[in-house]
C-alpha positions in Angstrom: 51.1 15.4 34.7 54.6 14.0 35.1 57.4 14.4 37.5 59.8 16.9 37.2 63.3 17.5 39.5 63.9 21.0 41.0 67.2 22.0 42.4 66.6 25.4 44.5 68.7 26.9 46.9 67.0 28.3 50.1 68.1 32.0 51.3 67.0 34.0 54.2 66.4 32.8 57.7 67.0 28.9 56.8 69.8 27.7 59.2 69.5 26.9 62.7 65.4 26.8 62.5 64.4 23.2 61.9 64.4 23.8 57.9 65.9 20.4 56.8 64.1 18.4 59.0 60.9 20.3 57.8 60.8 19.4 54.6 62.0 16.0 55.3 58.8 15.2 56.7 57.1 17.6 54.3 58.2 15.7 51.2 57.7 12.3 52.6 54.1 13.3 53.2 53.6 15.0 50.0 55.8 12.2 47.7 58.5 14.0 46.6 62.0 12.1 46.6 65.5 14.0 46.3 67.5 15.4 48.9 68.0 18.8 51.1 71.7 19.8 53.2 73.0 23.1 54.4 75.6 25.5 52.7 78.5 26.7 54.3 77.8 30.4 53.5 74.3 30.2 54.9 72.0 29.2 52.9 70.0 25.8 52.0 70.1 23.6 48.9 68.0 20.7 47.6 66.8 19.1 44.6 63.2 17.6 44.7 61.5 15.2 42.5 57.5 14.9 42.3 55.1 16.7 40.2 55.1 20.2 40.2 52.1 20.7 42.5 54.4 18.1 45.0 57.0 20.3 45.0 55.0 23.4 45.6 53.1 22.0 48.5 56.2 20.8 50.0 58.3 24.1 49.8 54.6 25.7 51.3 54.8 23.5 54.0 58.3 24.6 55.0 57.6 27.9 54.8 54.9 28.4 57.1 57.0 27.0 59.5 57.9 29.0 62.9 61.4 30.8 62.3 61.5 30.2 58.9 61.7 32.6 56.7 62.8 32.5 52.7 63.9 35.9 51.3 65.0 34.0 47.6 65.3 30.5 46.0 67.0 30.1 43.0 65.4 27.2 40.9 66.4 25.1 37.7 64.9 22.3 36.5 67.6 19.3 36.6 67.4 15.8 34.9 65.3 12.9 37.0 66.9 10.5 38.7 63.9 8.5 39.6 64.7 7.4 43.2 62.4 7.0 46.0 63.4 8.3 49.0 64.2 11.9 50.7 67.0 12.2 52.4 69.0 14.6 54.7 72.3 15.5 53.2 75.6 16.8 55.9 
């Protein structure tokens, strides 16, 4: 099965509770590249590349997380930009 990049943004309890650095570490384990940074009204976006099951496990991962708590995501599938790293936007 091949890759596929996900933009979703993150509502609900998802600021202030660790969420960013979460699924740093989640994707890293998990191999999925892209990026995740906070919104100014609240909210979290990021855009993740890795197969579909990657993704999945990786936004599981962050949920189950003490504090965290998603009430929505808005997700739309986004070209590939093939890179290889996870990073934590500002």
């Amino acid at each position: 099965m091949g890759d596929v990049r996900k933009h979703i943004v993150f509502y609900g309890s998802v600021q202030g509770v660790g969420f960013r650095y979460r699924m740093y570490y989640a994707a890293r384990v998990n191999g999925v590249s892209g990026w995740v940074r906070n919104c100014y009204d609240g909210s979290v976006e990021a855009e993740l590349e890795g197969t579909e099951s990657s993704i999945d496990m990786t936004i599981m991962q962050v949920e189950r997380g003490t504090f965290v708590s998603i009430s929505n995501m808005e997700v739309r599938t986004v070209p590939q930009h093939n890179d290889h790293d996870f990073k934590i936007r500002d």
